[in-house]
C-alpha positions as CSV (number, residue, x, y, z in Angstrom):
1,X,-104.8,26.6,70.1
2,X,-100.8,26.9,71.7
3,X,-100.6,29.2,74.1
4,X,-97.3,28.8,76.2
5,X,-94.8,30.4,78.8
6,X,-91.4,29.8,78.6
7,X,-87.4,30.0,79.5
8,X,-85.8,31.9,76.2
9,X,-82.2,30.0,77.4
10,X,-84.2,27.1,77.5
11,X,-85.6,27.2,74.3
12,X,-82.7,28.8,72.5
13,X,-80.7,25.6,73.4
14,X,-83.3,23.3,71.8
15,X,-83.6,25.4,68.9
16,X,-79.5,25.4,68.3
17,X,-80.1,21.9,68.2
18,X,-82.3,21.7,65.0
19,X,-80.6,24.1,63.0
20,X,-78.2,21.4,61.5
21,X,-80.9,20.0,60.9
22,X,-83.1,21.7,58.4
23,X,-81.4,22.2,55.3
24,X,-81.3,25.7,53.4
25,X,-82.5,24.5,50.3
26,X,-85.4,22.8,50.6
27,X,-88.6,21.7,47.6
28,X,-91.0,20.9,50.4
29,X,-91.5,23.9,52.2
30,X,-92.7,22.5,55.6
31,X,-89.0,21.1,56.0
32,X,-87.7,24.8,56.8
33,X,-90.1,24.8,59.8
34,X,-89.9,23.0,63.2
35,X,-92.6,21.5,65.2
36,X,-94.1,22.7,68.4
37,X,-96.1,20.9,70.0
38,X,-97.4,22.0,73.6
39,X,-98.3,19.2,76.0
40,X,-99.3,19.1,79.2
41,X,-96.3,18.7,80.4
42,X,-94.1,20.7,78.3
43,X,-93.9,21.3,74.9
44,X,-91.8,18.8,71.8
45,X,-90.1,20.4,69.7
46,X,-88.6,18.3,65.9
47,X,-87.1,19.3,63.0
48,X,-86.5,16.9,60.2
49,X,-84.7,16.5,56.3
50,X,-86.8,13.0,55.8
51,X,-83.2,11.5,56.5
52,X,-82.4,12.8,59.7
53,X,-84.8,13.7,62.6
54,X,-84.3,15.3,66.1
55,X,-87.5,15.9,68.9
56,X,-86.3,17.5,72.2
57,X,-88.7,17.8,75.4
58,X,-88.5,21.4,77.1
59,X,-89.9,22.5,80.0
60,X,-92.9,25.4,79.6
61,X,-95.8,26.8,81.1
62,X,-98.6,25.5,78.8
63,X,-101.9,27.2,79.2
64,X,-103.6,25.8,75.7
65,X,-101.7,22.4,74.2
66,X,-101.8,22.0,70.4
67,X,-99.0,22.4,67.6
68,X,-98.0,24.3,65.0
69,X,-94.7,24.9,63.1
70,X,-92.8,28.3,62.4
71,X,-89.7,28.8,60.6
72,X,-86.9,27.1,62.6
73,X,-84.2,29.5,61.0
74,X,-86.4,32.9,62.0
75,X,-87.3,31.4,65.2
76,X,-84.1,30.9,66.6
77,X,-82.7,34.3,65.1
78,X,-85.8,36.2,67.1
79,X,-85.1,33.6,70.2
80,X,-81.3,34.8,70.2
81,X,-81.5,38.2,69.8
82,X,-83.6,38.1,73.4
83,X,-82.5,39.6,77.2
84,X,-80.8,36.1,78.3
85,X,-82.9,34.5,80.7
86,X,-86.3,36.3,79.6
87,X,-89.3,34.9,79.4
88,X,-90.9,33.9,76.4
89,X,-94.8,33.7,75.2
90,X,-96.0,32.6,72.4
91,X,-99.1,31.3,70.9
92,X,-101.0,30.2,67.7
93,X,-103.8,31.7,65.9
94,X,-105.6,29.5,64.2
95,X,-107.8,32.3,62.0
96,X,-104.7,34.7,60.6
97,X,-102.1,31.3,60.6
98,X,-100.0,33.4,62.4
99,X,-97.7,32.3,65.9
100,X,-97.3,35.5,68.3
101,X,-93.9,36.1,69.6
102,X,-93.9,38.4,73.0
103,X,-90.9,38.6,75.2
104,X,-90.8,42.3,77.8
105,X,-91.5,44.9,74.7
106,X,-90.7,42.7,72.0
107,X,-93.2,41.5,69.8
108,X,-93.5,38.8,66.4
109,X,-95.6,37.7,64.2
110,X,-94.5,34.6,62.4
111,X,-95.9,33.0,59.5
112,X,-97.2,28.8,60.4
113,X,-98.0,25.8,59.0
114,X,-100.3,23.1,59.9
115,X,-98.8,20.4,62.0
116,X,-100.8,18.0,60.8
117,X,-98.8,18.1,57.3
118,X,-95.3,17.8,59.0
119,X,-93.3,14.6,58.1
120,X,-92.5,12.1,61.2
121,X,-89.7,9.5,60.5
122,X,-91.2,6.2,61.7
123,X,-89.4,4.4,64.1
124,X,-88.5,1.0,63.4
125,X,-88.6,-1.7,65.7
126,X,-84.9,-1.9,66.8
127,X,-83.1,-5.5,67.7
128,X,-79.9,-3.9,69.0
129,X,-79.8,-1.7,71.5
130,X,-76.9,-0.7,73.7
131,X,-75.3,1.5,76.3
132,X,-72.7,3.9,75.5
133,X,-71.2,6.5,77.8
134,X,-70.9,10.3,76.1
135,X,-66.9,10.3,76.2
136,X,-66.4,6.6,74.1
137,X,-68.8,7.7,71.9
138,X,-68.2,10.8,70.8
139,X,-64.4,9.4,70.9
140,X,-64.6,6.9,68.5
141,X,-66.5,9.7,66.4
142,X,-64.1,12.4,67.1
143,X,-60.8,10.0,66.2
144,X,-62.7,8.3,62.9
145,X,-64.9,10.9,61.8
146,X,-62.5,13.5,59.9
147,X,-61.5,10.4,57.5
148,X,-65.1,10.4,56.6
149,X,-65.4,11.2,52.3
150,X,-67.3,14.2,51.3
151,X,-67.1,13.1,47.8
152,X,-70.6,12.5,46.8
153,X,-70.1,9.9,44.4
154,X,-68.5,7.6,46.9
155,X,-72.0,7.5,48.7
156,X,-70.8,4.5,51.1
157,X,-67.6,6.3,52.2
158,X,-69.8,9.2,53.1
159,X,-70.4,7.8,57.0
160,X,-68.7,6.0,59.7
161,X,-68.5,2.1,59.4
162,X,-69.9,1.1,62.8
163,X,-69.8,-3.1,63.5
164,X,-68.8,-5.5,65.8
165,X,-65.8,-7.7,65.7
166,X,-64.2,-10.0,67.4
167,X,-65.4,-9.1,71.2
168,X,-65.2,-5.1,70.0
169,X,-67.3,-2.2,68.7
170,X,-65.4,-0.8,66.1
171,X,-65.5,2.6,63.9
172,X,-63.7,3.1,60.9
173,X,-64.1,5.8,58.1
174,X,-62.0,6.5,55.1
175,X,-62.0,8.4,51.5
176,X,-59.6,6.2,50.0
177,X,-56.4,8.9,51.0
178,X,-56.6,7.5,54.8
179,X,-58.3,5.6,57.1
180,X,-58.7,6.0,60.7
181,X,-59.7,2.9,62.8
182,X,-60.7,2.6,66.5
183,X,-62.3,0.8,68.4
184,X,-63.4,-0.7,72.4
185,X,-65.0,-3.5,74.1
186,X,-68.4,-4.5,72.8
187,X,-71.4,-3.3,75.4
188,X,-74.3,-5.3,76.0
189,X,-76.8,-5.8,73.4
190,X,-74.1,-5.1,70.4
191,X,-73.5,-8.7,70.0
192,X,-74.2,-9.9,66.6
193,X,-75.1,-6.3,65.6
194,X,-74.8,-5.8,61.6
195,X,-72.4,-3.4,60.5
196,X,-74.0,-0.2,59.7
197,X,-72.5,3.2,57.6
198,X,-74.1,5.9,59.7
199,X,-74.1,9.1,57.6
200,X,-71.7,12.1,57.7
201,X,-74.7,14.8,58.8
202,X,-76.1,12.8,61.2
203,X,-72.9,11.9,63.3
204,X,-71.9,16.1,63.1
205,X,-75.2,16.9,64.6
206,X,-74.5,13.7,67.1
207,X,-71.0,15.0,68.1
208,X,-72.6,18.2,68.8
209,X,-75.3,17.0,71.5
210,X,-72.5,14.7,72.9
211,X,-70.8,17.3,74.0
212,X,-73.5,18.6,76.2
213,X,-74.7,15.6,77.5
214,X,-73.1,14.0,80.6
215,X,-75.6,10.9,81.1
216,X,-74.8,7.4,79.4
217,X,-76.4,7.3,75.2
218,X,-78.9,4.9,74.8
219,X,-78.1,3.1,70.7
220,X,-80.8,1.7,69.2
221,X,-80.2,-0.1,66.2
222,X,-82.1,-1.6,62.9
223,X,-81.2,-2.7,59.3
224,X,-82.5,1.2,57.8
225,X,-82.1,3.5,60.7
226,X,-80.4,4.5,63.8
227,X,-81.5,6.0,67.0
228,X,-79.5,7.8,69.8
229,X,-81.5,9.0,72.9
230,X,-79.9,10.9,75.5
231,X,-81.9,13.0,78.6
232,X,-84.9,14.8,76.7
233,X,-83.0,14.5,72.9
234,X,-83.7,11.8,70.3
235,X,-81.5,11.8,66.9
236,X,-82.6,9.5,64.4
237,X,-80.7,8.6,60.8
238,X,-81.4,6.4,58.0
239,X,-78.2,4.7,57.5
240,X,-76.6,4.6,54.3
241,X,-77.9,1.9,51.8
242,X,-74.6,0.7,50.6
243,X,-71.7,-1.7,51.0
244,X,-68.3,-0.7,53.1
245,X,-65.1,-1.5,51.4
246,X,-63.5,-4.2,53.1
247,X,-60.7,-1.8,54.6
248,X,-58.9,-4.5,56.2
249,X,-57.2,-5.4,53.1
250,X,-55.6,-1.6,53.2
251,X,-54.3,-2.3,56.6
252,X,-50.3,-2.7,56.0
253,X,-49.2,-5.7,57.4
254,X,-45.7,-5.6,56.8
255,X,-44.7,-2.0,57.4
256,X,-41.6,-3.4,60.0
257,X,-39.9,0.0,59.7
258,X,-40.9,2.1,62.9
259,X,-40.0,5.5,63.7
260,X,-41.1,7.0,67.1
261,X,-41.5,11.3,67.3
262,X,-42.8,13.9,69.1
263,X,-46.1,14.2,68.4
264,X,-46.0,17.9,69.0
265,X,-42.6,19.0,67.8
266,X,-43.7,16.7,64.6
267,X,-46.7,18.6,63.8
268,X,-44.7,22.2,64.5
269,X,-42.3,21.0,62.0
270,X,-44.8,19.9,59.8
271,X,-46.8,23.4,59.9
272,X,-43.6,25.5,59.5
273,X,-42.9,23.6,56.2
274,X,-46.1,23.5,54.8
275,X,-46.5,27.2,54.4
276,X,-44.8,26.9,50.9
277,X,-46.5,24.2,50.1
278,X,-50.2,25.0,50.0
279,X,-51.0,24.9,47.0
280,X,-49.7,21.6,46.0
281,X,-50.0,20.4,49.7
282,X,-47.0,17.9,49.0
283,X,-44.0,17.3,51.7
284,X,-41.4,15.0,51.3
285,X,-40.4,13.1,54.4
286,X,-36.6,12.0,54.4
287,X,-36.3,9.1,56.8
288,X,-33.0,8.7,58.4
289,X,-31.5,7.1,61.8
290,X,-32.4,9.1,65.0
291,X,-33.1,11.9,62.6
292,X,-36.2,12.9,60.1
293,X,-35.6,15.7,57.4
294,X,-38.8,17.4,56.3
295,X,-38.9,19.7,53.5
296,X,-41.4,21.2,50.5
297,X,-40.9,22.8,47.1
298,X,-42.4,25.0,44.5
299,X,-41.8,27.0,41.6
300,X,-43.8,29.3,42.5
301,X,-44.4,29.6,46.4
302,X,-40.4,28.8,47.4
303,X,-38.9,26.0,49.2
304,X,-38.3,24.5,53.2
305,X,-36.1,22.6,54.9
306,X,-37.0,21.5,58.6
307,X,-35.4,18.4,60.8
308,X,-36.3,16.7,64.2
309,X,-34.7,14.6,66.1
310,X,-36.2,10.5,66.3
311,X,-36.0,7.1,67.4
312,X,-35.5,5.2,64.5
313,X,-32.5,2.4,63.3
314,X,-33.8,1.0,60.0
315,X,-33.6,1.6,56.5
316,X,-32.8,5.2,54.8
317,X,-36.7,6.0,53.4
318,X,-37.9,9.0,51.4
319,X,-42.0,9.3,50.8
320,X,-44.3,12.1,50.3
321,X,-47.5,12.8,52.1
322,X,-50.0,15.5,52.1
323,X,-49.4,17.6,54.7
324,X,-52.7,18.2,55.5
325,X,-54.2,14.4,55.5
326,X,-51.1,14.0,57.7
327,X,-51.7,17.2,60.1
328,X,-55.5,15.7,60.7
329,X,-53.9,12.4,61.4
330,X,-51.9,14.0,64.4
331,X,-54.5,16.3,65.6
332,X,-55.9,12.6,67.0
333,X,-52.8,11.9,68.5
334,X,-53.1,13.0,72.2
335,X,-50.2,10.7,73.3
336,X,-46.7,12.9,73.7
337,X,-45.2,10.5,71.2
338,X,-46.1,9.0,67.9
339,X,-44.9,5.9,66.1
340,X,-45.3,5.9,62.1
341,X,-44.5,2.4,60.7
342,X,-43.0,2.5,57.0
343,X,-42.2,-0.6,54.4
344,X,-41.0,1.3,51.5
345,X,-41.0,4.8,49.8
346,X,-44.0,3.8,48.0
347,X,-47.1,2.1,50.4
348,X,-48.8,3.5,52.6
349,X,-47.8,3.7,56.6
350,X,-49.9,3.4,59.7
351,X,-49.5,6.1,62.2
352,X,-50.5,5.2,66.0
353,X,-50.8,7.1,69.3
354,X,-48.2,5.1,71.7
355,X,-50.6,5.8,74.9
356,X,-53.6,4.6,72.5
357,X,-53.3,1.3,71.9
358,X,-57.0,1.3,70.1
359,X,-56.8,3.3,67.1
360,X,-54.8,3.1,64.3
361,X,-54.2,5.1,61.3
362,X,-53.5,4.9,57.9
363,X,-51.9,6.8,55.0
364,X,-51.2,6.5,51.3
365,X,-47.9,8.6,50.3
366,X,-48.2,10.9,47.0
367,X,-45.7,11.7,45.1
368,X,-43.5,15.2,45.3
């Protein structure tokens, strides 16, 4: 039963992929394993939570098909610690319950599991499904998805808000400090799409298998679960069972105040200020024509003063942000300038990337 040949690059690049996967504490012990499963052609491997589920096809030399499952954690530590580019045999016995590990002089015995008691996510049938290429994607993820809460209790802030809207596919994610919004044109097969909160782990492993995957992402899409299938990798999430916030209604609308920066020379200054500042994390911004005055303070750590030169003609404003909600802001921007638009010393201001016309920001001042 198992017995298979194969590539340890190869199969240490499939097992990188589940370890986000399976979670460190687990009740149900299977959960710490992944599934191998030699087929004619190949052999499948998936790991799984019960909320989120990856399978990956890899090429092998398969003299005996069947499946088993090992530790996923073990496996890839053995797999890793291999000659790069060696060759790889292993194979199950059914009698002992061991899998046999031989690369060169190497040799393993792992303790298995039967296959048969491994959990598979059922897939739903899916109404929606659409194109997207690897770069929009994992943009909209990349500029939305360090706003996403990682406060527990706030379950439906704990994902990206993915829905359609007026001709677009749009992303948002907040934890009621900011919000980042983005969005582009709607593909094919997204039209009348529900919205959908897709959870926090799921789009980290996503972003992850984004970046190594040139070919276009097929999304499938029903009311529990989500599906992304890219070459020989399927990702598949329950959504989140909740309600988003209608974030709109955060979305300053008369914030007529604008002040343009350099995006780079803004977060330098921003950096050098905050080093007295990180324990309370508080900066006060000092708003003035052409010129913004940054500075921080306290009793214990010391004080800064910074300034840098703007574009700005409107009212004298002074409001304090978090430096470090504000820092991830402009880590998005990729633009050279930035344009924050203010109303008062008190509500919150929307940040935007001048050569990303797209995305928008939001930020709610604190007090310092």
């Amino acid at each position: 039963m198992l017995k298979i040949m194969m590539n340890q690059a190869q199969l240490l690049k499939a097992l990188a992929h589940t370890q986000g996967i399976v979670e460190r504490r687990q009740t149900i012990p299977i959960l710490f394993n992944v599934l191998i499963e030699a087929q004619e052609d190949g052999i499948l491997l998936r790991a799984t939570d019960n909320e989120i589920e990856i399978s990956e096809k890899v090429p092998a030399e398969v003299e005996e098909t069947g499946a088993i499952t090992v530790p996923a954690r073990k496996l890839y530590d053995i797999i890793r610690r291999l000659p790069d580019g060696s060759q790889v045999k292993l194979s199950a016995n059914e009698a002992t319950g061991q899998v046999t590990l031989s690369s060169g002089r190497s040799r393993f015995a792992l303790a298995s599991l039967p296959a048969e008691g491994f959990p598979t996510m059922a897939k739903e049938e899916a109404p929606f499904t659409f194109d997207l290429t690897p770069a929009s994607l994992s943009g909209m993820i990349i500029k939305t998805g360090f706003a996403v809460s990682v406060e527990e209790t706030r379950y439906n802030l704990n994902g990206i808000y993915l829905h359609q809207k007026e001709g677009n596919l749009v992303a948002v994610a907040t934890d009621g400090h900011r919000l980042a919004c983005t969005k582009q044109a709607l593909p094919e097969g997204a039209k009348e799409m529900p919205g959908v909160i897709i959870p926090r782990k799921a789009i980290n492993e996503l972003t992850k298998l984004l970046a190594e995957n040139p070919e276009n992402v097929s999304v499938s899409l029903s009311a529990n679960q989500i599906r992304f299938q890219m070459s020989n990798v399927e990702l598949s999430s329950r959504l989140i069972d909740g309600t988003y916030p209608e974030y709109e209604k955060v979305i300053p609308t008369g914030n007529t105040h604008k002040m343009v920066a350099d995006t780079k020379a803004l977060s330098n200054v921003i950096e050098r200020v905050s080093v007295v500042s990180e324990k309370s994390h508080g900066i006060k911004l000092d708003i003035r024509p052409n010129l913004l005055q940054i500075s921080a303070a306290a009793t214990d750590e010391g004080s800064a003063e910074d300034e840098l030169d703007t574009t700005y003609d409107g009212a004298e404003i002074d409001i304090g942000f978090n430096y470090r909600y504000l820092l991830d802001i402009l880590g998005q921007v990729k633009g050279e300038k930035v344009q924050v638009c203010f109303e008062d010393s008190v509500s919150p201001v929307i940040i935007q990337d001048l050569d990303d016309e797209n995305t928008l920001y939001v930020l709610m001042p604190m007090r310092v």
